[in-house]
Residue, then its C-alpha position, 0 to 999 in steps of 0.5 A: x138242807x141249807x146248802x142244798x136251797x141255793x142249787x134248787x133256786x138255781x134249777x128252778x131259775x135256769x128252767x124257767x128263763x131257758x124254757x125255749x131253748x130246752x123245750x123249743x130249740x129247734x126254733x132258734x137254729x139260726x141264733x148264733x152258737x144256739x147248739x152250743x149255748x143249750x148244751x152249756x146251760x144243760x152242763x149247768x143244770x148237771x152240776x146244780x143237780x150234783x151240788x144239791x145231791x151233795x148238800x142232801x148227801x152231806x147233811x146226812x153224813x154218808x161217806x162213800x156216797x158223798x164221795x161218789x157225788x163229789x167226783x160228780x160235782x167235780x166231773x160237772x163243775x169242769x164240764x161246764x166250764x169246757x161247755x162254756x169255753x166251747x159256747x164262746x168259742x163257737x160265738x166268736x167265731x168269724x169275728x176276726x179272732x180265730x187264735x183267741x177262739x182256738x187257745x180258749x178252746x183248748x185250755x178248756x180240754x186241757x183242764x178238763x182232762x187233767x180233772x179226770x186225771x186227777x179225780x182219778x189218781x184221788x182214789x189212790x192219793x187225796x190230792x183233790x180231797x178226802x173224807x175223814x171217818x166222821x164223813x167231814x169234807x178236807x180240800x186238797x191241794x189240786x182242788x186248789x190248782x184247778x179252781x185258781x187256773x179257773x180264775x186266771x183264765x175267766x181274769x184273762x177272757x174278761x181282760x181281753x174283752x174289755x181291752x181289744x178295740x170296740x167293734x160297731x157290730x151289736x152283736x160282737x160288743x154284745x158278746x165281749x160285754x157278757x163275757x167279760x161281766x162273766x169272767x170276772x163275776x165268775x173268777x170273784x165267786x171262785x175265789x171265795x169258794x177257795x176260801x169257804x169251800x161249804x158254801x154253794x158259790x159255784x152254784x151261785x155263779x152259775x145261777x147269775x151268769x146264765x141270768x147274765x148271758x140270757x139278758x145281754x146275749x141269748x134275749x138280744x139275738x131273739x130280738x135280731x133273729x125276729x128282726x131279721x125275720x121281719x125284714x126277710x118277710x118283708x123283702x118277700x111281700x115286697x117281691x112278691x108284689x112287684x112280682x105281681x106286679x110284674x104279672x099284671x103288666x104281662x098278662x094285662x092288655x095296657x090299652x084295654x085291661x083285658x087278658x094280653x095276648x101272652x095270656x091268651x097263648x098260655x091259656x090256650x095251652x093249657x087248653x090244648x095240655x086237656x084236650x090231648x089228655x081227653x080231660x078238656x070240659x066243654x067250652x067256646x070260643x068267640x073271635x071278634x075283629x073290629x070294623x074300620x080301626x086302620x081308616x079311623x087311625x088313618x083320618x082321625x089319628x091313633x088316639x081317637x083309634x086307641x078310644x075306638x079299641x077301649x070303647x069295642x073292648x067294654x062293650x065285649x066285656x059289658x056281654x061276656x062279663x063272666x068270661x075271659x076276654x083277650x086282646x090278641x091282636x091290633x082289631x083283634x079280639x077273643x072271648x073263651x066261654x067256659x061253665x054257665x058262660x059256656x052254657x048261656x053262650x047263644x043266648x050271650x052271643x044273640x044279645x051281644x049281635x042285636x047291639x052290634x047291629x043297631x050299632x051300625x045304624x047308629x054309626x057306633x062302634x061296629x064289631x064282628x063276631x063268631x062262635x064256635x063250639x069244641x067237639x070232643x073226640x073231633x078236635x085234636x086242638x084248640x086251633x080247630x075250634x078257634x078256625x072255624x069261629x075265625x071263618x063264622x066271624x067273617x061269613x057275618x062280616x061279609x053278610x052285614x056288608x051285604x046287607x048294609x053296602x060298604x061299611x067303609x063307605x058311610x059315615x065313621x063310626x063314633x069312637x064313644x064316650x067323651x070320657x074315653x082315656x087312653x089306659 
């Protein structure tokens, strides 16, 4: 029972530290070797089961099953260690040392395979071992072999290790340090386990190179990984707000802060996608043009313009606070009503004209409109509606001409506030 404690330990501790990479793999596939590390530390797990099994097994002096679970102790002691040779090989891959990769890879099988072998021709000849009739454990000369070749090549992975040049890549000196510590924790243990062949020492060596390999790498690269990650999320807010960015510059009228005309026309084809699918709701349109813009750019200069054309911009957006106002154009503007805009439109477009006419006894900024409404089953587009409030827009403008005499001819209009920037 004593034997079989030391297995149980290391269970308990290779589930608890490797808990995420068991249960939760899938969120570390972009950890270097993730696959290969997992299918290592379950090859462990195999062997500390087999090496308590065998513990139990012994206490209780049973022959033919204790020589059954010592063909498994030996079957998982070198699956490990081939699980472990592929896992290195796996993490060093594209590090520059290919050769090394590919021979350590290959012992790794080589030895494996004579391990079934031999396991195999120990049926017949106790070369790896035997039980004698009181159900005692006698090693044989394979077993001697196979554990030393083990120490030679764990001595020679930690000798290379250490003795090839330092690289300034964190991961790869992370690598070559655990795997070296490794080697020689590992080729220390089996090398007492030549000598004292009934004390766990193999389980113990997985036991402390998992903690080894879960503190120098596999807690190491979730560190990168989460870094990486960061910097990933970061490098995308980033470009999603000079995206935006981008978008408001585009879709932004610089003057005035309203809809740009690249808005306008994307707006208005999505309007025209509806209204071909019969699925448009009701909506309006408001064309505004503004009054004497080429005689004040003219006479008084094209900042005390880009002042009249800001100031007309509030002033429409003061009325249509809740719609989308577009700049399409030098003196051009247009207003789409939609939802309770839509539905208050008049009550909106009256309030809005009232100031436009004081504005013009004033000497103000002097705008004008008209408003159309879409005629579903009428209208096949929104140039239809847009038409007929560009024609409303100008019977007013002809009218108010009408009514005041020539516009062009009075005093210019105040260009606004005195606190009126250029945007």
């Amino acid at each position: 029972m004593s034997y079989s404690i030391i297995g149980i330990i290391a269970i308990m501790v290779h589930l608890i530290i490797n808990r995420d990479m068991l249960w939760h793999y899938s969120d570390y596939t972009d950890v270097p070797a993730y696959k290969e590390y997992r299918e290592y530390i379950l090859g462990m797990l195999f062997f500390c089961v087999a090496d308590v099994l065998w513990g139990f097994l012994n206490d209780l002096r049973l022959v033919v099953p204790l020589y059954a679970v010592t063909v498994i102790y030996f079957i998982t002691m070198m699956a490990g260690f081939l699980l472990w040779t592929r896992y290195v090989a796996a993490y060093m891959e594209g590090d520059g040392h290919s050769l090394f990769r590919r021979i350590l890879f290959v012992i790794g099988i080589v030895l494996f395979c004579c391990e079934i072998v031999i396991l195999i021709i120990n049926f017949f000849v106790p070369i790896q071992f035997y039980y004698d009739e009181k159900a005692v454990y006698h090693a044989g000369g394979a077993r001697y072999v196979t554990l030393a070749m083990q120490v030679v090549l764990f001595l020679a992975t930690s000798v290379y290790t250490f003795a090839i040049k330092p690289s300034n890549e964190s991961a790869i000196r992370r690598l070559r340090r655990s795997v070296g510590l490794f080697g020689v924790l590992m080729a220390a243990l089996i090398i007492l386990q030549l000598f004292y062949p009934m004390l766990p020492l193999y389980s113990i060596g997985y036991l402390l190179s998992s903690c080894m390999l879960h503190s120098f790498v596999v807690e190491e690269e979730k560190d990168e990984y989460r870094k990486n990650l960061q910097e990933m999320l970061d490098r995308t807010r980033q470009q999603s707000l000079e995206l935006g960015d981008a978008r408001r510059k585009i879709y932004t009228d610089p003057l005035t802060g309203v809809g740009s005309k690249q808005a306008y026309l994307e707006d208005v084809d999505a309007l025209d996608t509806l209204i071909r699918d019969d699925k448009a709701e009701d909506f309006g349109v408001i064309v505004i043009d503004l009054n004497d813009l080429k005689i004040i750019n003219d006479t008084l200069g094209h900042d005390t313009g880009d002042i009249y054309i800001y100031n007309a911009a509030m002033l429409i957006c003061e009325f249509f606070d809740r719609c989308p106002v577009y700049r399409i154009g030098g003196d051009e503007f247009a207003v789409i009503l939609q939802g309770e805009s839509y539905q208050s439109r008049n009550e909106h477009l009256a309030a809005f004209e009232t100031q436009i006419d004081s504005n013009l006894r004033t000497d103000k900024v002097v705008i004008f409109s008209g408003m159309s409404e879409y005629n579903r089953g009428a209208d096949t587009r929104y140039l239809s509606v847009f038409e007929r409030a560009d024609q409303k827009m100008y019977r007013r403008k002809r009218r108010l001409k009408r009514m005041n005499g020539s516009l062009s001819r009075q005093t210019l209009p105040q260009t606004g506030v005195k606190s009126a920037v250029k945007m």
